[in-house]
VODONU-131601 format. One line per 10 residues: number of its first residue (from 1); their letters; for each residue x, y, z of N, C-alpha, C. Coordinates in steps of 0.02 Angstrom, whole numbers, padded with zeros to 5 digits, always signed. Each point is the difference from the previous one (the first is absolute). Layout:
N
NUM) a) X,Y,Z,X,Y,Z,X,Y,Z | ...;
end
This chain:
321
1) xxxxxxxxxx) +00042,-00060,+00000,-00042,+00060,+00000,+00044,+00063,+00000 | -00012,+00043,-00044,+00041,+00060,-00012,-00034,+00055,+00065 | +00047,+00019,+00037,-00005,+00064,+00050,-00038,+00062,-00017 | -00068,-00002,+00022,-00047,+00059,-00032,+00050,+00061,+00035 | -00001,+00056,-00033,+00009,+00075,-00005,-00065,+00035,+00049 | +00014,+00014,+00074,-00064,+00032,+00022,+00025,+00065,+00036 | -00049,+00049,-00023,+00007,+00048,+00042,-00036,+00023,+00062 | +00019,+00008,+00047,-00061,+00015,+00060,+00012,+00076,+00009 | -00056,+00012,+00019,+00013,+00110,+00019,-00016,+00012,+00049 | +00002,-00065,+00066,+00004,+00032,+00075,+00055,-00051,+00006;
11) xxxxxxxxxx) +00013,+00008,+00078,+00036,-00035,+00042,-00029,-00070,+00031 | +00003,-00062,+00000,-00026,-00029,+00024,+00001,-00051,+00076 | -00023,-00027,+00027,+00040,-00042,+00069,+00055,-00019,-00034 | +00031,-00007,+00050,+00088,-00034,-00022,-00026,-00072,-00019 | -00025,-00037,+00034,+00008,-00068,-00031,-00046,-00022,-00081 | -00032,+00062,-00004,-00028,-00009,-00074,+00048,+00030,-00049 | +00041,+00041,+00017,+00053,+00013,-00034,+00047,-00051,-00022 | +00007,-00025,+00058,+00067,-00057,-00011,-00046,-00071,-00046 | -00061,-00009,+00002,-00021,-00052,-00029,+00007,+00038,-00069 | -00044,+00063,-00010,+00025,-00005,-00082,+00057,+00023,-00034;
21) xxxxxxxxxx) +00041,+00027,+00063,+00087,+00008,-00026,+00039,-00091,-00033 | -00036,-00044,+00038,+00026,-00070,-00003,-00041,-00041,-00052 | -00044,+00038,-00038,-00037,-00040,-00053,-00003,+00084,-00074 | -00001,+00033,+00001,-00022,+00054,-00047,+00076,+00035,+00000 | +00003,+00044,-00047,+00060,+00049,+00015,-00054,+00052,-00013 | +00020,+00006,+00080,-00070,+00067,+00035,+00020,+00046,+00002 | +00005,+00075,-00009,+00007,+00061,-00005,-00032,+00053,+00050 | +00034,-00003,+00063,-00054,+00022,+00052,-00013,+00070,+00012 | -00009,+00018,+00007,-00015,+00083,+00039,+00027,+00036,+00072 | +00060,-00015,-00019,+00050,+00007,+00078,-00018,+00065,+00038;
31) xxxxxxxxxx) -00006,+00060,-00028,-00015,+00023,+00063,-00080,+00029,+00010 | -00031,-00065,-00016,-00087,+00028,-00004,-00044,+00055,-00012 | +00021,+00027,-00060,-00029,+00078,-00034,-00048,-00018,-00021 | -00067,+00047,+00011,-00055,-00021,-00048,+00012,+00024,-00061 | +00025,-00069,-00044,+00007,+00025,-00084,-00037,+00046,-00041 | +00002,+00022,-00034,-00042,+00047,-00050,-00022,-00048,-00052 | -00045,+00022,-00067,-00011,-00061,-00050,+00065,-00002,-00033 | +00032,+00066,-00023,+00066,-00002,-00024,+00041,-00056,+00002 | +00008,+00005,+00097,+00054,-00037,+00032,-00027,-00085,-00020 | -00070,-00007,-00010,-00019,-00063,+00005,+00023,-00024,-00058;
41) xxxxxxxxxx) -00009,+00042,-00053,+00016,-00030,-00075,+00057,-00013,+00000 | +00049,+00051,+00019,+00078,-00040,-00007,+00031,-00029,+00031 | -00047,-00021,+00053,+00014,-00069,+00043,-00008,-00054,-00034 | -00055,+00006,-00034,-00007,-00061,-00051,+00037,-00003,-00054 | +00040,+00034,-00033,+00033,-00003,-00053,+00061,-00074,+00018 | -00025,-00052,-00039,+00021,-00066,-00015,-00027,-00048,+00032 | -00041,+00043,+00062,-00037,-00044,+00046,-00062,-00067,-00050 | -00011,-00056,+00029,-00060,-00052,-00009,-00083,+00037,+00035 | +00047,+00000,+00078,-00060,+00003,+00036,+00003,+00064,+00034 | -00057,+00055,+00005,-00021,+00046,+00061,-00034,-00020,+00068;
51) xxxxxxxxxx) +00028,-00004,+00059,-00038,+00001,+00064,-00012,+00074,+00030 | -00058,+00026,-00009,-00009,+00066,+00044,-00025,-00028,+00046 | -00013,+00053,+00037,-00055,+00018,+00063,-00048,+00019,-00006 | -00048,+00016,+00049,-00071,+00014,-00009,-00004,+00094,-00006 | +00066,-00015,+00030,-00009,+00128,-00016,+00043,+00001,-00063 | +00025,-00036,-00053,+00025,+00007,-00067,-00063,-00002,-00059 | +00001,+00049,-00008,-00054,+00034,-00062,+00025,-00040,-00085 | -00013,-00052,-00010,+00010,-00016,-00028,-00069,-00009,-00101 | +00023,+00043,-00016,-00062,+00034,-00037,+00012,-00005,-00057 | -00050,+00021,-00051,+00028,-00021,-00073,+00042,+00038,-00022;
61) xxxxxxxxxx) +00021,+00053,+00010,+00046,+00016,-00021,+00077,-00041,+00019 | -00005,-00007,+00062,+00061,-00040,+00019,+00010,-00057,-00027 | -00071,-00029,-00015,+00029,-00081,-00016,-00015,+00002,-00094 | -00004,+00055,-00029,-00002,+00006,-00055,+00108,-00005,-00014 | +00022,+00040,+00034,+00056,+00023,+00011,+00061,-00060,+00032 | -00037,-00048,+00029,+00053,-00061,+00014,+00025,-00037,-00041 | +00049,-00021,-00018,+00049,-00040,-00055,-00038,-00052,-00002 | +00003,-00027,-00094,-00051,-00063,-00015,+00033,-00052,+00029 | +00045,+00000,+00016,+00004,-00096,+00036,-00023,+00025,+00067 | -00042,+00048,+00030,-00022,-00017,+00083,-00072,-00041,-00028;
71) xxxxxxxxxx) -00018,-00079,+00034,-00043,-00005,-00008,-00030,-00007,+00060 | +00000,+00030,+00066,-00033,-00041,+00061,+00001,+00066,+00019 | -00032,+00041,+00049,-00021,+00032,+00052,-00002,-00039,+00072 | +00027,-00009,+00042,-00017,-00055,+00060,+00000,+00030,+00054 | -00065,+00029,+00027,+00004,+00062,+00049,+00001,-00033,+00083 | +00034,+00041,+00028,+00001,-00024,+00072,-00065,+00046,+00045 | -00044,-00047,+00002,-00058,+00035,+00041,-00067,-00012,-00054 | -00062,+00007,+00036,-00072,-00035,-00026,-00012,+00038,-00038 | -00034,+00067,-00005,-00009,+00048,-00039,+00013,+00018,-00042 | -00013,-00001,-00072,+00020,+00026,-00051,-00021,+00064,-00043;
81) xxxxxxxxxx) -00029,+00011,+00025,-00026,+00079,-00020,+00030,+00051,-00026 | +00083,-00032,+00030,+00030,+00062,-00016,+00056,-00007,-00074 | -00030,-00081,-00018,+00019,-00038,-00065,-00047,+00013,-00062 | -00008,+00044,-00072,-00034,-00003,-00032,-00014,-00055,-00034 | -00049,-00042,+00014,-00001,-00072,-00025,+00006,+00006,-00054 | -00053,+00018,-00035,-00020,-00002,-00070,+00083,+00043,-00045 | +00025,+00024,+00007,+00060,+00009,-00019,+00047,-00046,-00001 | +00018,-00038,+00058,+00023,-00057,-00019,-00024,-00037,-00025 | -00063,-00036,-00009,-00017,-00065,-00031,+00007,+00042,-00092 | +00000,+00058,-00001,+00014,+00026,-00065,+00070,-00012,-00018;
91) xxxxxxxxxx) +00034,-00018,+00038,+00084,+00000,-00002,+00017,-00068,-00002 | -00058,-00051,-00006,+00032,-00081,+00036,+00029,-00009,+00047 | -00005,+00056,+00077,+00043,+00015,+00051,-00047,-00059,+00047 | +00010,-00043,+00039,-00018,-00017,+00066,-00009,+00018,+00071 | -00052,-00001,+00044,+00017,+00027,+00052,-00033,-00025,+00039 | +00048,-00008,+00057,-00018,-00038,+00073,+00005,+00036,+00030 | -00036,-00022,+00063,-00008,+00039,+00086,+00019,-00056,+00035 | +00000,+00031,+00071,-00003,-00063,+00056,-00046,-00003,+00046 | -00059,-00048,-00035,-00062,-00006,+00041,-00003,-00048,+00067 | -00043,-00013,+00034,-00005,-00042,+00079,+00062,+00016,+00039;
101) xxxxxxxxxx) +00035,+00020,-00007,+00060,-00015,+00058,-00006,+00074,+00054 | -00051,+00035,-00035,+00011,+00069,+00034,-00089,-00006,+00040 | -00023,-00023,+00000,-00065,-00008,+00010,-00028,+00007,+00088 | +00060,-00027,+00040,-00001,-00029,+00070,+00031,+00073,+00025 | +00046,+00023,-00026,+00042,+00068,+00022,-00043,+00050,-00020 | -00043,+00019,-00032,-00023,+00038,-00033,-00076,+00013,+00059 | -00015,-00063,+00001,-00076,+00004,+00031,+00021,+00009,+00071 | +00056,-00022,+00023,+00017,+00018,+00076,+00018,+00051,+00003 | +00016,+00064,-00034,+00004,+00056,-00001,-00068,+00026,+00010 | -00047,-00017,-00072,-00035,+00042,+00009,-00049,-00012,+00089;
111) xxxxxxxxxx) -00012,-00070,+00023,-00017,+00018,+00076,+00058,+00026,+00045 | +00043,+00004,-00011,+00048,+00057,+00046,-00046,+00047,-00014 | +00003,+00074,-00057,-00017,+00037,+00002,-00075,+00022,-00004 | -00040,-00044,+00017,-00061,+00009,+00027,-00012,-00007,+00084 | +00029,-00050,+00017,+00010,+00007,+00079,+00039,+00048,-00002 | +00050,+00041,-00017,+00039,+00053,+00036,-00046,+00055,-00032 | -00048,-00001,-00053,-00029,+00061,-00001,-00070,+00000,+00054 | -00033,-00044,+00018,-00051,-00011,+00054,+00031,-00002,+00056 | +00051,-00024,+00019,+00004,+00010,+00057,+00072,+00080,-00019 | +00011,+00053,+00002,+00030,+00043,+00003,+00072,-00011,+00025;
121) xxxxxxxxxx) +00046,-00088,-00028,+00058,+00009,+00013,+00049,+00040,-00006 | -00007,+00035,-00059,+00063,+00032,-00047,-00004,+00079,+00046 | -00090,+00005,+00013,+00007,+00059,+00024,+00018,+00010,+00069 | -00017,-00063,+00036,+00044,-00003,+00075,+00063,+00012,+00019 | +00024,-00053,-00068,+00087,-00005,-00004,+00019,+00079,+00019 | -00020,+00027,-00031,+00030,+00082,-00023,-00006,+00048,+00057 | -00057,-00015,+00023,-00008,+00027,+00076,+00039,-00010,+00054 | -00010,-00092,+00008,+00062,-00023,+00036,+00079,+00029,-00005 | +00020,+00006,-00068,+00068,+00020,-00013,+00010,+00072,+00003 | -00052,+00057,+00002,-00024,+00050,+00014,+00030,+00051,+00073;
131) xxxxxxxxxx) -00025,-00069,+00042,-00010,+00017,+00062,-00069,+00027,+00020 | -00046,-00016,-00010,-00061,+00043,-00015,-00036,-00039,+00039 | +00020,-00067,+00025,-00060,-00064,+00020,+00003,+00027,+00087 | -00048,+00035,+00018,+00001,+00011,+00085,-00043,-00064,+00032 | -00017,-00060,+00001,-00016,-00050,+00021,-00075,-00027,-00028 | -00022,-00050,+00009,-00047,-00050,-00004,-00046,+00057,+00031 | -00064,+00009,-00049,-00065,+00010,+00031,-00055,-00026,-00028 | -00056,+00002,+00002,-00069,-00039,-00037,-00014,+00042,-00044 | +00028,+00039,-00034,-00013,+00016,-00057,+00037,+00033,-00069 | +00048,-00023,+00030,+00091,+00009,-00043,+00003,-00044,-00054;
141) xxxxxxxxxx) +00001,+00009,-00059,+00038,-00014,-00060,-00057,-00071,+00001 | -00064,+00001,-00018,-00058,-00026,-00012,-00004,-00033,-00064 | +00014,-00060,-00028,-00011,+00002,-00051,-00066,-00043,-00004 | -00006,-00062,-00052,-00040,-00036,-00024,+00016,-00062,-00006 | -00052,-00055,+00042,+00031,-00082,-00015,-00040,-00009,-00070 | +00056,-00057,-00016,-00018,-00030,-00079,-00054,-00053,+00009 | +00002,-00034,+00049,-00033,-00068,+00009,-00091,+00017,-00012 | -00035,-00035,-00033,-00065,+00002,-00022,-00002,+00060,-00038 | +00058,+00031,-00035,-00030,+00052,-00050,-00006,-00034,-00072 | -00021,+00053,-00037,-00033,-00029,-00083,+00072,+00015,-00020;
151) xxxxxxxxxx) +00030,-00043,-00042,+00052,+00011,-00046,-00008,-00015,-00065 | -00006,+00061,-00054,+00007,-00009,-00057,+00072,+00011,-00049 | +00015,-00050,-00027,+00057,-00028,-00038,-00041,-00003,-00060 | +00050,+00067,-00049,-00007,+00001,-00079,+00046,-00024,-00035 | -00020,-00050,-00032,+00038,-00042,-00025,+00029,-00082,+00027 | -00019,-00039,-00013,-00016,-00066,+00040,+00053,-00053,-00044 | +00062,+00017,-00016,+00048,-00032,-00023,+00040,-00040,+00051 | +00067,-00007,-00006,+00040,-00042,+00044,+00007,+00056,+00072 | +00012,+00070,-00035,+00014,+00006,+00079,-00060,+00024,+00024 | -00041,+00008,-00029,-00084,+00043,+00031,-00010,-00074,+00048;
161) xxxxxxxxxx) -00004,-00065,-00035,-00009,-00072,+00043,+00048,+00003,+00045 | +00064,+00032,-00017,+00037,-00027,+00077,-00001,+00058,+00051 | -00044,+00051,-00004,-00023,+00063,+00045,-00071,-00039,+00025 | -00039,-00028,-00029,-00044,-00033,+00014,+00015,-00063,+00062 | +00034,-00036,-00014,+00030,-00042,+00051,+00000,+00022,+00080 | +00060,+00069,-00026,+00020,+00030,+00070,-00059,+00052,+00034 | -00033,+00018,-00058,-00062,+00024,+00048,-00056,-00064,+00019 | -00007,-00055,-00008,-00032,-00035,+00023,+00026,-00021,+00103 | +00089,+00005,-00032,+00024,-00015,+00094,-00014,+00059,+00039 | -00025,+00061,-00027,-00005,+00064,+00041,-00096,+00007,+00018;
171) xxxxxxxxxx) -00041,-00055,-00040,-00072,+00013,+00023,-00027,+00022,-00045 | +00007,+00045,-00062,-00016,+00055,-00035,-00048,-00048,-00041 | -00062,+00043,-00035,-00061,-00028,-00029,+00029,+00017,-00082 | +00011,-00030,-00028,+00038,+00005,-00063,-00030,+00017,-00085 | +00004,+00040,-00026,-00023,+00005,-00046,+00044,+00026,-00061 | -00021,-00017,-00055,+00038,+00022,-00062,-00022,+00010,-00059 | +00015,+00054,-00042,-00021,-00004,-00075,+00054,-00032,-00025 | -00011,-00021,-00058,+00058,-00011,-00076,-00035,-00013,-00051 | +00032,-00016,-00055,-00036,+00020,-00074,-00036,-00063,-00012 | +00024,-00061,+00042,-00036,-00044,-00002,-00014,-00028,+00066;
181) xxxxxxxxxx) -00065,-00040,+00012,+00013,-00045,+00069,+00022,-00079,+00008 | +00038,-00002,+00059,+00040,-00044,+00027,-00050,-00058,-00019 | +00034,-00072,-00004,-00030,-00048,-00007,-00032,-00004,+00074 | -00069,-00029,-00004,-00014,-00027,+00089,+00022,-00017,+00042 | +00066,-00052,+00003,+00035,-00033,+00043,+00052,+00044,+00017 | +00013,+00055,-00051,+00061,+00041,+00027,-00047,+00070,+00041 | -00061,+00001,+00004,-00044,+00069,+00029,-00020,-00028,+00072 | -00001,-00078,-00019,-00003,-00049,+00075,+00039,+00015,+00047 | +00074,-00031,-00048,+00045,-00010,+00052,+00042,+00078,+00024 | -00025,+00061,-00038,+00016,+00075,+00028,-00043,+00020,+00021;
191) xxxxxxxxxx) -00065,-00019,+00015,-00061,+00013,+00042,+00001,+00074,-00030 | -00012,+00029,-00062,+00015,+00063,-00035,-00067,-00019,-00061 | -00023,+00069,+00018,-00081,+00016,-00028,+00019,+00054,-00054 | -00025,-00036,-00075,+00013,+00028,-00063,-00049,+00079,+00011 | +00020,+00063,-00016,-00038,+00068,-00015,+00022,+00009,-00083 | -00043,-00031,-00037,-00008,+00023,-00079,+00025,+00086,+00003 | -00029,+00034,+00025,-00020,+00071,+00004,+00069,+00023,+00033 | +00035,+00032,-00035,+00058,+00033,+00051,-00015,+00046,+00048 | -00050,+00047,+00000,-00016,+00066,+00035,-00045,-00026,+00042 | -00033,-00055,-00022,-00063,-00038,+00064,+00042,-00014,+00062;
201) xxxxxxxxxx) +00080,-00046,-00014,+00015,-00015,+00042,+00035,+00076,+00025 | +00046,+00028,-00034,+00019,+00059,+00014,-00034,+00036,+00083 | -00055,+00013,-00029,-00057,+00033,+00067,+00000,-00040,+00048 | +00009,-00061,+00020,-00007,-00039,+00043,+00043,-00013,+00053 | +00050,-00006,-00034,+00064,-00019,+00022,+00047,+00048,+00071 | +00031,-00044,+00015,+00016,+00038,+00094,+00113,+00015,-00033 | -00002,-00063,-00031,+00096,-00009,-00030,-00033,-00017,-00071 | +00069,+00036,-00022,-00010,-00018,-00091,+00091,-00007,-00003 | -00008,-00067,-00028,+00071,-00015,-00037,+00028,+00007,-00079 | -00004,+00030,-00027,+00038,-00014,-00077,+00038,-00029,+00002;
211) xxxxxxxxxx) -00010,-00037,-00061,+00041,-00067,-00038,+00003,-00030,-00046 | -00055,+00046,-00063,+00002,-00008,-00032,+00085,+00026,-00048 | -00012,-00013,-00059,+00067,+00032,-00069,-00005,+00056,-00026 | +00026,+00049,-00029,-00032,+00061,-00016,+00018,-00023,-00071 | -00056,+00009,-00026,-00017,+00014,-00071,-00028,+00063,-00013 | -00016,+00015,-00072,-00052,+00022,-00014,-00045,+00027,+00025 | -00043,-00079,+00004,-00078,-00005,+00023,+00007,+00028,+00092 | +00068,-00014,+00036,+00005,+00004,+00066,+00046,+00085,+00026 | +00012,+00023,-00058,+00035,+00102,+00011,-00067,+00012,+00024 | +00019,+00018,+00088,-00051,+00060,+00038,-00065,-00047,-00006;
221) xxxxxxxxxx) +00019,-00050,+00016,-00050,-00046,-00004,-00054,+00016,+00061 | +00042,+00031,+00077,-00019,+00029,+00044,+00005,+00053,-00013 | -00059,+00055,-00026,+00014,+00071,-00022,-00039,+00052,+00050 | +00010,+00034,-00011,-00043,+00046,+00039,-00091,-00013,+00018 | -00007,-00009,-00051,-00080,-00023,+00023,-00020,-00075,+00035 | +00051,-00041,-00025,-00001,-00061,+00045,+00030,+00026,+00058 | +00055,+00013,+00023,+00017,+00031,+00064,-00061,+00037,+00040 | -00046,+00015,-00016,-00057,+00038,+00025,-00049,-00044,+00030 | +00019,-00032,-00015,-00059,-00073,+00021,+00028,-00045,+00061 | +00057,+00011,+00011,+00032,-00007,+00069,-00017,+00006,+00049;
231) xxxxxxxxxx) -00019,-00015,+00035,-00020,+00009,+00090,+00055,+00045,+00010 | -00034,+00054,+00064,+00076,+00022,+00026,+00053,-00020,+00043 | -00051,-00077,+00036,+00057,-00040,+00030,+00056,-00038,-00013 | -00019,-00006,-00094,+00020,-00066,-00013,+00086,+00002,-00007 | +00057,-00011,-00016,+00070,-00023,-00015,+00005,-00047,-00057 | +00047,+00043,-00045,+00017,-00017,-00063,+00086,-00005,+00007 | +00011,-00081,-00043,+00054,-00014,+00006,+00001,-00012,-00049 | +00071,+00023,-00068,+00023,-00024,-00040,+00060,-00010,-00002 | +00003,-00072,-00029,+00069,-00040,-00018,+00011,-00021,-00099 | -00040,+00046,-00017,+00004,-00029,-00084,+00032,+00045,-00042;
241) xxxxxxxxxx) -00051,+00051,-00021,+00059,+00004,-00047,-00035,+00089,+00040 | +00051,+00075,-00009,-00037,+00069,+00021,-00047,+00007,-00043 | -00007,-00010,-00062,-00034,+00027,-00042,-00081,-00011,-00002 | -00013,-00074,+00047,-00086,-00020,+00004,-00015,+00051,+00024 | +00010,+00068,+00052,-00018,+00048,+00030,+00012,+00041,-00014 | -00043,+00060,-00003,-00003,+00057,-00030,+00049,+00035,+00075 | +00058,-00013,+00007,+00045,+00034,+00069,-00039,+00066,+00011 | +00004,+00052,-00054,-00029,+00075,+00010,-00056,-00021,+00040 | -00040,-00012,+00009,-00062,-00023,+00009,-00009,-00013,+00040 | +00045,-00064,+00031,+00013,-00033,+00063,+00020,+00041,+00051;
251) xxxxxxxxxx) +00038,+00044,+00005,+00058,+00054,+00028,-00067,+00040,+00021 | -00038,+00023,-00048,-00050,+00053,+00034,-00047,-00028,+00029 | -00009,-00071,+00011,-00053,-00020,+00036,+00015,-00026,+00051 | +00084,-00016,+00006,+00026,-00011,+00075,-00019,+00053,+00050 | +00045,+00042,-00044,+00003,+00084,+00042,-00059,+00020,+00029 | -00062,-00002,-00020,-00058,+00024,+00007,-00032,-00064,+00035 | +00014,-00060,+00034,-00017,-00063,+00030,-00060,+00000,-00034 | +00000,+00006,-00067,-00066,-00035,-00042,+00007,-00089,+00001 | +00079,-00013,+00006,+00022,-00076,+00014,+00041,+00013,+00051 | +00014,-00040,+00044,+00018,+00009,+00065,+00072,-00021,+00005;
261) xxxxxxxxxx) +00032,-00056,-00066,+00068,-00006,+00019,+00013,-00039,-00051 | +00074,-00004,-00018,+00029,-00045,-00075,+00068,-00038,+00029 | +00025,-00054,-00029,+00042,-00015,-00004,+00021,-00021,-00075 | +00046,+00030,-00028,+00046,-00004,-00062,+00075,-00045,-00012 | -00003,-00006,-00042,+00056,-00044,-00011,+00031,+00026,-00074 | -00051,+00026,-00034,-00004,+00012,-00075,-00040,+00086,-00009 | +00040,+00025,-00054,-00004,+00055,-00011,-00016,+00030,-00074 | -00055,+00034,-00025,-00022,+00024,-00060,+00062,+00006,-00036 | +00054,+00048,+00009,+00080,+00047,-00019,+00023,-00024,+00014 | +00019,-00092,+00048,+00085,+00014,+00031,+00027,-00022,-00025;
271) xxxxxxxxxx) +00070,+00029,+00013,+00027,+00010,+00102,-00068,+00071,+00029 | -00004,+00052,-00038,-00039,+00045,-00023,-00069,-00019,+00065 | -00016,+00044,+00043,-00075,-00008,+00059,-00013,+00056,+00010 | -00064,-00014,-00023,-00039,+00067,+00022,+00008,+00055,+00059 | +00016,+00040,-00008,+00033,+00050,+00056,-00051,-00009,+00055 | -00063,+00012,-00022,-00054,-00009,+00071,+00022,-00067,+00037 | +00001,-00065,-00045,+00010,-00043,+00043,+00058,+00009,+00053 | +00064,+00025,-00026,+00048,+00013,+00052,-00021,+00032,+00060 | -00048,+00040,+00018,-00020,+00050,+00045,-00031,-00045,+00059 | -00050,-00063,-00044,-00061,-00016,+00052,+00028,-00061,+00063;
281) xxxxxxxxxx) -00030,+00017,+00053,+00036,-00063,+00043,-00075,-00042,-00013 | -00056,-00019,-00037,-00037,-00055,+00019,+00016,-00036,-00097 | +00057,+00011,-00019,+00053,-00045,-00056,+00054,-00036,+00011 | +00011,-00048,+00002,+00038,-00052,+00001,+00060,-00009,-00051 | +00046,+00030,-00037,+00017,+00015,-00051,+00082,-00052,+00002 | +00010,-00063,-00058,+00032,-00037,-00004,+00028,+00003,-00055 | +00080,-00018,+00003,+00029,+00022,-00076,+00012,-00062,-00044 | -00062,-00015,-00035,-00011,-00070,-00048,+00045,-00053,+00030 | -00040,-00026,+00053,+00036,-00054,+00051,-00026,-00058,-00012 | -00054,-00019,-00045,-00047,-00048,-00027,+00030,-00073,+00021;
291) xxxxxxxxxx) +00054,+00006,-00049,+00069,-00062,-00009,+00051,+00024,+00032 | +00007,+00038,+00045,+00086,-00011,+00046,+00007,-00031,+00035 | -00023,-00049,-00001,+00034,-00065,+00038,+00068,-00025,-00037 | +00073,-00030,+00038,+00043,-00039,-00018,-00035,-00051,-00027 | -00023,-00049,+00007,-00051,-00050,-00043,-00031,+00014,-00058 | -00028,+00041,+00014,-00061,+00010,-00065,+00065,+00042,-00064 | +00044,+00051,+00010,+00035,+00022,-00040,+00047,-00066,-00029 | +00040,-00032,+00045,+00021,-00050,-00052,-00040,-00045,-00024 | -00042,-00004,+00007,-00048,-00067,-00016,-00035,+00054,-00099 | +00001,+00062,+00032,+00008,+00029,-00087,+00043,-00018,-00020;
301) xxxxxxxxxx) +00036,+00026,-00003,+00070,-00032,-00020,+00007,-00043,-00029 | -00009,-00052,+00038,+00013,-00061,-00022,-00073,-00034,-00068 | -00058,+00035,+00012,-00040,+00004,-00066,+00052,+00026,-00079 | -00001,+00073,+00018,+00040,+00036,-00033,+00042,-00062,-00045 | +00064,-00036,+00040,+00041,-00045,-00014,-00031,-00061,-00038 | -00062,-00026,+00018,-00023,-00054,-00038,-00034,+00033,-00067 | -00039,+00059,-00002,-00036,+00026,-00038,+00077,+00000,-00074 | +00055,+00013,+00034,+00037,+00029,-00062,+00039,-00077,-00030 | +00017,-00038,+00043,+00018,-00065,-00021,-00038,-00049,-00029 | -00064,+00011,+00006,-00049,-00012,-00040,-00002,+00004,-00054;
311) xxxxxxxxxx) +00012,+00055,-00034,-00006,+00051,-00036,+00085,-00015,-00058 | +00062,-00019,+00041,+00050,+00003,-00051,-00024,-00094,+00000 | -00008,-00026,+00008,-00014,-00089,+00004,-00064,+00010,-00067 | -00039,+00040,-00009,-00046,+00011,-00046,-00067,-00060,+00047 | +00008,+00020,+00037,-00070,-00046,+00046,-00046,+00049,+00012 | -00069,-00014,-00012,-00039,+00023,+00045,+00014,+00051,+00054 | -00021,+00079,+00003,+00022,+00042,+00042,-00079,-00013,+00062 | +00050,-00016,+00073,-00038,-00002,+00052,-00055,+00047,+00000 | +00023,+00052,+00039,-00052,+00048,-00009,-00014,+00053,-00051 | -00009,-00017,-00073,-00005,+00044,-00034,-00064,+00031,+00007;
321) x) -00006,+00066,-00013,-00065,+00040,-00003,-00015,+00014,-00054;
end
């Protein structure tokens, strides 16, 4: 097997380095700059294969612009949004992600930052470190238990099911839209009640998780007028992609406790957050921590690595999209 040509345009764990330093002649990104498209193209010059990341804009112009022997795209991370499909399949280009392995890290985030936005950890912390905490009284830093509230989860994929799980060990009455519904045995065994109607459940709901993909059909999918239909008690947590939420939107309805509290992980612009959000203490604000787990990052990785050896063997690509 001839040594594919790959370029990567971040930095990766060391031991995914050394696996495709010891199988690819890999071309790494030593001191972790976020490339430009420029920089991306003449990274590829002689390159086989591209591995970006999920913040590499990889667009038709760029992949109009990559040398004809790249035939693979093999991205590290689920999301591809930021891959113009239809440009590559115009190019005979391939492209993989790395699906399931991020699924368990991802959904345990997003209940971190719903318990730390109901119960007011982040905003305690700060007090505590403050000096500001003058002792225990009955009505200090009050938040909200999760147990027997309504939880609606948009989007009922791998990790919307594995947020489902963990709100089943916390009590929570479970509910979800998606574009389709779950077979019976899987609505059984998540004790999770299909809402056809996004805004039916919307109004109802006490926690709302996103989890769905941003497409299209899913930009501001939560927009201002769905945001209106919110209880003012309820807590919104997203772990998907910034863009399902109209942020502007969100920001003014924190501020004004039209919604009472968020936890984020994902951002409309980033690195890029809404300046209001910086201000509010009932926001939870996380810097795309989805997958930072040691596990879950090499376990990309190591997709990444099969996706491209796949690929020079002329086999079947694992996870192609």
């Amino acid at each position: 097997m001839i040594r594919p040509v790959v370029a990567v345009t971040r930095k990766l764990p060391a031991p995914v380095e050394a696996r495709m330093n010891e199988l690819f002649d890999a071309r790494f990104n030593a001191d972790d700059h976020a490339m430009t498209a420029d920089q991306i193209i003449t990274a590829c010059h002689g390159a086989d294969v591209l591995a970006p990341t999920v913040t590499d804009t990889i667009d038709a112009g760029v992949i109009e612009s990559l040398p004809p022997g790249l035939c693979l795209i093999a991205n590290f991370g689920v999301g591809v949004n930021h891959i113009d499909l239809a440009a590559a399949a115009a190019r005979g280009i391939g492209v993989t992600n790395t699906p399931d392995v991020l699924t368990d890290d991802t959904a345990d985030l997003a209940m971190a930052l719903l318990l730390s936005a109901a119960r007011r950890v982040v905003e305690g912390d700060r007090l505590a470190r403050g000096g500001k905490w003058g002792g225990w009284n009955p009505t200090f830093m009050v938040g909200h238990r999760v147990s027997g509230k309504r939880l609606g989860i948009i989007g009922m994929g791998r990790i919307g099911q594995a947020v489902a799980r963990r709100a089943n060990g916390f009590g929570m009455d479970i509910h979800y839209h998606n574009r389709s519904r779950l077979a019976p045995g899987i609505e059984g065994e998540l004790q999770a009640s299909w809402c056809e109607d996004l805004d039916e459940m919307l109004a109802t709901m006490d926690l709302i998780s996103g989890n769905c993909p941003q497409t299209p059909d899913t930009l501001h999918l939560l927009n201002a007028t769905r945001l209106d239909l919110i209880q003012p008690h309820a807590i919104i947590v997203n772990t998907a992609r910034g863009g399902i939420i109209d942020e502007a939107a969100l920001a003014e309805r924190l501020a004004d406790r039209r919604i009472a509290a968020a936890g984020l992980d994902v951002y409309e612009f980033e690195p890029a957050i809404h300046s209001t959000l910086l201000t509010l203490e009932n926001v939870v604000l996380a810097p795309h921590l989805g997958s930072a787990t040691h596990e879950g990052r090499i376990a990309m990785g190591e997709k990444v690595v099969q996706n491209i050896l796949a690929h020079s063997k002329g086999e079947a690509l694992p996870d192609r999209v």
